[in-house]
PADREN-9811 format. One record per residue: x, y, z of N, C-alpha, C in turn. Coordinates in steps of 0.1 Angstrom, whole numbers, plus 2048, in hexadecimal, padded with zeros to 3 digits. Layout:
<rs>
XYZXYZXYZ ...
</rs>
This chain:
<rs>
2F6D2A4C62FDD2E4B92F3D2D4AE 2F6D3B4A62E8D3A49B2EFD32491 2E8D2F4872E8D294792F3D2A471 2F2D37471302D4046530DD3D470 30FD4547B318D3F47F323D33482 317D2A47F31FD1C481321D14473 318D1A46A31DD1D45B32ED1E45A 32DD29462339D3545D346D2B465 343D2647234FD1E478352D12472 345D0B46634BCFB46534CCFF456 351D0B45534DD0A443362D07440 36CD06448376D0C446381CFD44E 38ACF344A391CF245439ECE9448 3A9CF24503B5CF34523C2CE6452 3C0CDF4553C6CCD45B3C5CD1467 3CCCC646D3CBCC147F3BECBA47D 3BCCB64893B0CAD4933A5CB8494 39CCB6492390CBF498389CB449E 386CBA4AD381CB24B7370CB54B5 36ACAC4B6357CB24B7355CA74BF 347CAD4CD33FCA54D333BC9D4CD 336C8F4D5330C854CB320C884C6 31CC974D130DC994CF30DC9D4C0 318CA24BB319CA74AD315C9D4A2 311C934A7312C8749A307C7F49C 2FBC8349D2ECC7E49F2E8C7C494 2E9C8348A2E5C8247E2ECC78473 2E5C764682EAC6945F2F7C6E458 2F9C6044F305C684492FEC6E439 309C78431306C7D42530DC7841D 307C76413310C6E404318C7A3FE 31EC753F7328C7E3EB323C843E2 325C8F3DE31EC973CF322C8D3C6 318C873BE320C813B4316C823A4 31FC8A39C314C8F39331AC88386 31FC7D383327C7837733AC76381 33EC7C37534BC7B376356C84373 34DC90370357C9B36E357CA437D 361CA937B366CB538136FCC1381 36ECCB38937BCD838237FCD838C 38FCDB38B398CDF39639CCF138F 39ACF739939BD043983ADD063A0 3B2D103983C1D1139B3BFD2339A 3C1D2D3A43BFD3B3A13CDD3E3A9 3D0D4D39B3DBD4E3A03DDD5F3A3 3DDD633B33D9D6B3B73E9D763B8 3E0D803B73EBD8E3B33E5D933A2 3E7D8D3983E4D9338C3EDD92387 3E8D8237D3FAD7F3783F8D87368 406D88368408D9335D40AD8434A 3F9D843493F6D8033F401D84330 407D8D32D40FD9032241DD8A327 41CD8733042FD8033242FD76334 420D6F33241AD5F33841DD57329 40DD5F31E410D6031540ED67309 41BD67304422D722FB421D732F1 41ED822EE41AD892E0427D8D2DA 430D7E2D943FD822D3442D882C9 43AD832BE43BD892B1437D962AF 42FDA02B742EDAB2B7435DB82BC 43EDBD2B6446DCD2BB442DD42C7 434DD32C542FDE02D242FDD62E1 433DCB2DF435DC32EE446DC52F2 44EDCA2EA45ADCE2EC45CDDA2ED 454DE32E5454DF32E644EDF82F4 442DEF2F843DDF1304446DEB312 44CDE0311451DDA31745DDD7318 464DE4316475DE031747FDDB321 479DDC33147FDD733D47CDCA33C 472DC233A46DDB333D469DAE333 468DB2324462DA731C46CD9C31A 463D8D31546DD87312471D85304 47ED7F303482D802F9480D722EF 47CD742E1478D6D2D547AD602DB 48AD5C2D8493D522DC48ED4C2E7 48AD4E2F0487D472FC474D43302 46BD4B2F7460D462FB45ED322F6 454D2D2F5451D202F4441D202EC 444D192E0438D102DC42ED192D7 439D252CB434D302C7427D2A2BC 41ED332C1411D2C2B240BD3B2B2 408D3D2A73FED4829D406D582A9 410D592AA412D662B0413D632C0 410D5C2C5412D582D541CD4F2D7 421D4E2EB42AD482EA428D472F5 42ED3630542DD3930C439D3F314 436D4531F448D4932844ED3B329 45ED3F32C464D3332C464D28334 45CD2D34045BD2334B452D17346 448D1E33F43AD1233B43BD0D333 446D0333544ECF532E43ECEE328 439CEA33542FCE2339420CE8332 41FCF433441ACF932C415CF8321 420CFB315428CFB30D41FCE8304 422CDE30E423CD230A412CCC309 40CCD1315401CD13153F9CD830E 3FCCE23043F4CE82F63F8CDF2EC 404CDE2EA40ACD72DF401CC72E3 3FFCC22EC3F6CB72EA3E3CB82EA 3E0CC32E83D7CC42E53CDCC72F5 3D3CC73033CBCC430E3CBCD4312 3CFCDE3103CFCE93143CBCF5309 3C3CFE30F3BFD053093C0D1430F 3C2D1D3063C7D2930A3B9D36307 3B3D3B30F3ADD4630F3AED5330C 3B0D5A3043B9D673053AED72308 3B3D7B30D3ACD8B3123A2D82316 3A2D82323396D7F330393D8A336 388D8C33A382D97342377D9B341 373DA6348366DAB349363DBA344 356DBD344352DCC341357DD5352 35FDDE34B35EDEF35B36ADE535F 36FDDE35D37BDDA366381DE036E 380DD637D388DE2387395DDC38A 3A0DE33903B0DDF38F3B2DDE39F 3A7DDB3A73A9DDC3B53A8DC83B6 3B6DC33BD3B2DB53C03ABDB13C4 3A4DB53D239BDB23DA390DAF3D0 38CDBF3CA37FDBF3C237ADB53B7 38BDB43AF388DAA3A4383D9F3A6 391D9A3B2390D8F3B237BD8B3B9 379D953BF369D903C0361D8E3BA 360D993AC35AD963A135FD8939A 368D8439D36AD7839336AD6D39B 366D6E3A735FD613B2354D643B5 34CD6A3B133DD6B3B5338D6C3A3 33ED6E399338D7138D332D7938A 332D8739232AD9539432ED9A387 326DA4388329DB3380330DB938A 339DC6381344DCC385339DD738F 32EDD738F329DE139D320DD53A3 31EDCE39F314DC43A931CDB83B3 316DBC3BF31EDB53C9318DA63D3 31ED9D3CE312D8C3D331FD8A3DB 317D833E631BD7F3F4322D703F0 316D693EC321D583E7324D5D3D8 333D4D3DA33CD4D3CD32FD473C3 338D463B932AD433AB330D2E3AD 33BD2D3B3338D203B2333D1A3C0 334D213CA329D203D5319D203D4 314D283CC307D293C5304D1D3C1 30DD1A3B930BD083AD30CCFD3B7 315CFB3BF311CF43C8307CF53D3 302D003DA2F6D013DD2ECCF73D6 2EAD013CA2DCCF83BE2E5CE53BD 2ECCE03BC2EECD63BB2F1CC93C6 2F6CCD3D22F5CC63DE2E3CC73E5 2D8CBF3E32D1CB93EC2CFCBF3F9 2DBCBA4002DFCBC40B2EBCC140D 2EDCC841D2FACD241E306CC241D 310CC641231ACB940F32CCC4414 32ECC041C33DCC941C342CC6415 349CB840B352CB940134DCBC3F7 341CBF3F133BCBF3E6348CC93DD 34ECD23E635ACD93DE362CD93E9 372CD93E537DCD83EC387CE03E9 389CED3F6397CF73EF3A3CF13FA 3AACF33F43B8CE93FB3BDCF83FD 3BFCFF4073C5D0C4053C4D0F417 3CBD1D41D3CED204283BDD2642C 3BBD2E4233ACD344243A2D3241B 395D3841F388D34417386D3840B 385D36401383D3E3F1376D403F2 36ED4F3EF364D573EA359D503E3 362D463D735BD3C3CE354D373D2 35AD2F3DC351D223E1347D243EE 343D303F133BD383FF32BD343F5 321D2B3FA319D313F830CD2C407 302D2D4052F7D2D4112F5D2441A 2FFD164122FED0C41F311D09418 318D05427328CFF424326CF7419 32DCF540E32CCEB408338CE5405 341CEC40434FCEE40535ACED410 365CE7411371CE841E37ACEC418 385CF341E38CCF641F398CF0426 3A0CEB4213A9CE14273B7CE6422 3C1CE642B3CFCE742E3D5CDE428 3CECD54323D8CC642C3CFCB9430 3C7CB74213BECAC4223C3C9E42D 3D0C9A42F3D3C8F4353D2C91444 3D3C9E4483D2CA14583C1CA4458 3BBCA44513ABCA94523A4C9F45A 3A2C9A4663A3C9246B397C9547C 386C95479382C9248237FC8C48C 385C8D49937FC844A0372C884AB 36FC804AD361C804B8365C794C8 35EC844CF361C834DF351C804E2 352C744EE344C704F233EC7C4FC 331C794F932CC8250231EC7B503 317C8050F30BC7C519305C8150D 300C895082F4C935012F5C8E4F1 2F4C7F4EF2F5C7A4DC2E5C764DB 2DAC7F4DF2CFC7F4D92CCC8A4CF 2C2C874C82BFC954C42B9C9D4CD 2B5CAC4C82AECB54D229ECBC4CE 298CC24D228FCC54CE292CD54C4 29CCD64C429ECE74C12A6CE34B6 29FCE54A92A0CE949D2AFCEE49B 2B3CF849F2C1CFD49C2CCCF34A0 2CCCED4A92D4CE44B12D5CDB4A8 2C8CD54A22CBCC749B2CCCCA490 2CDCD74882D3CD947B2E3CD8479 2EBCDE48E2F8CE348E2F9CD4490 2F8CC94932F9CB84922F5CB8483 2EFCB447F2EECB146D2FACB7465 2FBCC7466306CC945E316CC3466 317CC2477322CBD477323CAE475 31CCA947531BC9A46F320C96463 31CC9E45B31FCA344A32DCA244B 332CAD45533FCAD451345CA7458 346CA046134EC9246634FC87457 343C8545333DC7B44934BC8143B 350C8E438353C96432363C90437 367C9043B372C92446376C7F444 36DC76446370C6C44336FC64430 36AC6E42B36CC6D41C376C6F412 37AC7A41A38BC7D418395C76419 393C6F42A3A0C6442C39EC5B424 38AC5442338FC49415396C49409 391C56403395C593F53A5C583F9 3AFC613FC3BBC5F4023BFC50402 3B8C4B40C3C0C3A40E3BAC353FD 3B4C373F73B4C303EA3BDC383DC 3C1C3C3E13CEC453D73D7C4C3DC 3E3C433D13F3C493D43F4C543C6 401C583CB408C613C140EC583B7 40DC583AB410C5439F41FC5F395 423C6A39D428C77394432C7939E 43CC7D39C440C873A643FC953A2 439C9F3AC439CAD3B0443CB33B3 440CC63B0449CCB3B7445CCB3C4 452CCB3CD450CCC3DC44DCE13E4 441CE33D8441CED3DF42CCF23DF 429CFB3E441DCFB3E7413CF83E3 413CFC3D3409CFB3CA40ECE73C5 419CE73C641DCD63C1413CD13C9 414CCF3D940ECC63E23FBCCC3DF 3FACD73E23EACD53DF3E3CCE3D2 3EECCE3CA3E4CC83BA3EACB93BC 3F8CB63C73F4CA93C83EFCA03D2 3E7CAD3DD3D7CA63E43D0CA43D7 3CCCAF3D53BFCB13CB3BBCA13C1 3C8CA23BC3CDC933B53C4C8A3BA 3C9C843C43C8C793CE3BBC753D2 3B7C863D03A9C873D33A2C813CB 3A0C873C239DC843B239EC703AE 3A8C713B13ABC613AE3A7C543B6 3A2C5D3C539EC523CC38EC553D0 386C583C4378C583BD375C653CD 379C6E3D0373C773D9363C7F3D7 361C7E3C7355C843C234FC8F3C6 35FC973C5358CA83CD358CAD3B7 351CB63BB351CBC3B3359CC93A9 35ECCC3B236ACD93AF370CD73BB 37ECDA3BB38BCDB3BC38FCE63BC 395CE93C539ACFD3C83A6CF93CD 3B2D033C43BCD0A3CD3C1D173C5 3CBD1C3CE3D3D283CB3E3D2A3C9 3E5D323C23F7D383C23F5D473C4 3FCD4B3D0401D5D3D240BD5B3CA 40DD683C8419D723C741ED743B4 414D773B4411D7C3A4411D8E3A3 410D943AA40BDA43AE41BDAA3A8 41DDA839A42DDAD399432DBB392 433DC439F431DD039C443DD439C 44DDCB3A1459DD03A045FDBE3A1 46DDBC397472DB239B46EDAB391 463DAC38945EDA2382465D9837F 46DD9A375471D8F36D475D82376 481D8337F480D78388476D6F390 46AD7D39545ED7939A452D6E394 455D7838F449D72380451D6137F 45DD5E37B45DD55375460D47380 462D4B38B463D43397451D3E398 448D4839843AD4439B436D3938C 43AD3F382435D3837843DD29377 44CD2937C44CD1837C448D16388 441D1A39143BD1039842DD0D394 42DD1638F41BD14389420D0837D 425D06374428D01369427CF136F 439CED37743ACE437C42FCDE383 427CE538E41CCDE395411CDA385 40BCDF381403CDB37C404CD2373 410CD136E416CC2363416CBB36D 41CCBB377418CAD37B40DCA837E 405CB23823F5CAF3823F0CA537B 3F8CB036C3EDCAC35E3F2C9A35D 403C9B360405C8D35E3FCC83369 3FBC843713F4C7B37D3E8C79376 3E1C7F3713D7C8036F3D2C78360 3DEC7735A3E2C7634B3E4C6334B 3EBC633583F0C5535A3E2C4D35E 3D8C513673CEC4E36F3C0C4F360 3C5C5035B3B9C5534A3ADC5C354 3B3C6735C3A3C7035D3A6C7F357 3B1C823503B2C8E34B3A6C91345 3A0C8933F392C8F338386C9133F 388C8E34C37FC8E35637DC9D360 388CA235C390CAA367392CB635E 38ECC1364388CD135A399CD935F 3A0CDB35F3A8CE636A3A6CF2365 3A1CFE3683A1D0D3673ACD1536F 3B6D1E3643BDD2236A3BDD31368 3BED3A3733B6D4B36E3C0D5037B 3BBD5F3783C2D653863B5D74381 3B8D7E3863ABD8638E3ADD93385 3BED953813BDD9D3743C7D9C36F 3CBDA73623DBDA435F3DEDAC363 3EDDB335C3F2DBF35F3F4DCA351 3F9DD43543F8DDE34D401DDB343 3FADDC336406DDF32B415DDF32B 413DEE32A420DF733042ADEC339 437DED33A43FDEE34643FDF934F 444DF435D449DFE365457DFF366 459DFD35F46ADF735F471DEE368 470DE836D46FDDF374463DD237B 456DD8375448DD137943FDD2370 433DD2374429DD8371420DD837A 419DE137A409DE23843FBDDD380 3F5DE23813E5DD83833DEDE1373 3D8DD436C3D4DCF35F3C9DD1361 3C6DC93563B8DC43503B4DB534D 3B3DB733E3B0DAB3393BED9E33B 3BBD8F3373C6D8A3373C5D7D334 3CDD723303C6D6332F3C2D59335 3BCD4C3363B6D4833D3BDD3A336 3BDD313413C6D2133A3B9D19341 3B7D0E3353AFD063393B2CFA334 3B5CEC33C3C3CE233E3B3CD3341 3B7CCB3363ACCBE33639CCC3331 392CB6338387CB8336383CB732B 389CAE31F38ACAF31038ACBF30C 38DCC630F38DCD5309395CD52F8 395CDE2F3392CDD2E73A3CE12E3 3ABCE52EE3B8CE32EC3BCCEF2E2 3B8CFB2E13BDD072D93BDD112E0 3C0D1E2DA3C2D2B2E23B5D322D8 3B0D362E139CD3B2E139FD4E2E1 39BD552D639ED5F2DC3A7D682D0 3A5D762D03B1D7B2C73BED802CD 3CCD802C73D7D852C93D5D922D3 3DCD942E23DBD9E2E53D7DAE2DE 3D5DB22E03D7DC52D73DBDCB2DD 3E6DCF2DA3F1DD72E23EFDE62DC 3E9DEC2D43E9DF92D03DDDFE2D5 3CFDF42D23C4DF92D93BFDF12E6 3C0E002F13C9DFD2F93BAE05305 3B6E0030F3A9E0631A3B1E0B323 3B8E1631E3BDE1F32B3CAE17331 3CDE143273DFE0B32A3DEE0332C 3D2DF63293D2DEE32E3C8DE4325 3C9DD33213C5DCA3163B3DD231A 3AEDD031139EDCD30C39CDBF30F 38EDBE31738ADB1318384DAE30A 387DA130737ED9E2F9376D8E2FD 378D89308370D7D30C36ED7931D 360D7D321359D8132F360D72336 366D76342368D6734A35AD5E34C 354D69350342D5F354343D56346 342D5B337340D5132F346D4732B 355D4833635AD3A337354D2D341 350D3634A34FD2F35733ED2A353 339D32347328D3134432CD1D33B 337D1C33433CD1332D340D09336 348D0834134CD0034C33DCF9351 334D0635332BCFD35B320CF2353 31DCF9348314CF533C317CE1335 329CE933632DCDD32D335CD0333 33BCD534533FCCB34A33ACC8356 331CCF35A32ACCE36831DCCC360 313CCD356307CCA3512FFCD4359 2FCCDF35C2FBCE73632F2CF635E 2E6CF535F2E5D0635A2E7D15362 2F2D153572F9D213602F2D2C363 2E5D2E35B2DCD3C35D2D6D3A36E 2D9D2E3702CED2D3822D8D3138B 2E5D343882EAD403902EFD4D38C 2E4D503862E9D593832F4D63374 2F8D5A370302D603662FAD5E35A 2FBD6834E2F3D6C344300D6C337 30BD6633B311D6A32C311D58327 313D5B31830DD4E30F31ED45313 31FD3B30F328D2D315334D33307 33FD3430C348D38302344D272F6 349D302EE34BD252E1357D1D2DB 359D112DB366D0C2D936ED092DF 369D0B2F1373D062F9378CF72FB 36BCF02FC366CE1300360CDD2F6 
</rs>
């Protein structure tokens, strides 16, 4: 088995038992990334949530003239300031600007914007340009330059499959289902020397790593409970691993998960607002767990999705966008909305104008909470201003 390949097999696991020979474990153990005490938990919300129904340009006509099947109405948004407002689900939302810990991004996006999910969402996990195409994610990159050595928790996506983001030239990253079943064991075997062949005793070093990885988890776990109660639904339970994680000193670095079913091309209004109280509910409780535990200021959370949607109604939906807002929850952030009032008249082919590059948030994430220069991977736009 070559190099990449077994890259490619230990970069990914699921829950259950993963059984390994004991030849696998020749090598020492690896310490924890531990660079201070911050970190970001990334929350992406896949489909292309429709930024203007998130949050709302209530006080403007042409969001009603445009939007006559789904806008919402005056009366029912929350925690209106300077012309915006959030939908009614994001109680929590709502509470967490009014205290100063969330911050609102407006018109996110890039130059050539494409409206294809696959594509976007690549450019906004690798940090490309809209024609240039990189193999690792941009926070795969950063962990590369920052792990020493191959570290598998150095980043953690709690999700069914692998995120783009976190790919880069050595595993650095797991992927876990369900941190409490992550659970390797080792079967004895005749052959626990080393070997003379270089490839062999690298595929023992990195699986060593990740046994070493695998038992870092269950500690952190046995040293933290749940303090909150959650909702009992998908996005609830991964942010309250992630928690647990967090609280029981795990010292990964970033934090990954996901929410489907944002793509709301028919149905909306109901759709839309089922995803957003779940998104709402899970992440207050987060914020409380986190709030209770005093590491809210420790803890970055980025909340984005790949694009928005179109202006216009479809009368019943809308299709694939542009620009859109971006939530960014702890981390001492500066607790305002960054960014001008949508513009609903001037208008890129039916669709918002970007007025603030994602890279130059993510240039700000790494600069200001990770200590990090973001030009050694690559990204060239300057660190937004005012965020942190």
């Amino acid at each position: 088995m070559n190099r990449r390949n077994f890259l490619a097999l230990t970069g990914t696991f699921t829950g259950g038992s993963l059984l390994l020979p004991d030849f696998l474990h020749a090598f020492g153990t690896q310490q924890n990334l531990i660079m201070g005490d911050q970190c970001v938990v990334f929350v992406q919300l896949n489909g292309g949530n429709d930024g203007l129904n998130t949050f709302i340009p209530f006080e403007d006509p042409n969001y009603y003239f445009l939007r006559p099947k789904i806008a919402l109405s005056k009366q029912d948004v929350l925690a209106a300031d300077k012309g915006m407002a959030f939908h009614p689900a994001l109680k929590g939302f709502a509470k967490m600007l009014q205290n100063g810990d969330l911050s609102v991004i407006q018109n996110v996006g890039y130059p050539q914007p494409n409206r294809s999910h696959f594509r976007s969402q690549e450019i906004w996990l690798t940090a490309s340009d809209a024609t240039q195409y990189i193999n690792e994610g941009w926070l795969g990159r950063y962990l590369d330059l920052q792990c020493k050595e191959h570290n598998p928790i150095a980043g953690i996506n709690i999700d069914n499959t692998d995120n783009l983001s976190l790919k880069g030239k050595e595993p650095n990253a797991i992927t876990v289902k369900d941190p409490m079943r992550f659970k390797i064991k080792k079967e004895a075997e005749d052959s626990a020397q080393l070997s003379k062949n270089p490839s062999l005793d690298f595929v023992r070093k990195i699986a060593d790593s990740v046994v070493e990885g695998s038992d870092e988890i269950q500690k952190a776990l046995a040293k933290s409970t749940t303090e909150t109660t959650y909702p009992k639904t998908g996005l609830g339970k991964n942010l309250e691993w992630i928690a647990r994680l967090i609280k029981g000193n795990l010292n990964s670095k970033v934090y990954y998960t996901s929410l489907n079913g944002f793509d709301t091309h028919d149905n909306q209004l109901p759709t839309h607002n089922n995803k957003l109280t779940e998104l709402n509910d899970s992440l207050y409780s987060f914020y409380e767990e986190l709030k209770k535990a005093n590491l809210l200021q420790n803890v970055t959370v980025v909340v984005f999705s790949e694009f928005g949607r179109r202006v216009k109604d479809n009368k019943n939906g809308t299709d694939h966008g542009k620009a859109a807002p971006m939530f960014i929850i702890g981390g001492n952030n500066k607790g305002k909305i960054i960014g001008n009032n949508p513009n609903l008249v001037d208008l890129d082919n039916g669709d918002l104008k970007y007025e603030i590059d994602f890279r130059s948030v993510y240039a700000s994430i790494l600069q200001q909470k990770l200590d990090f220069d973001y030009t050694k991977i690559g990204i060239k736009n300057k660190p937004l201003s005012g965020l942190f």
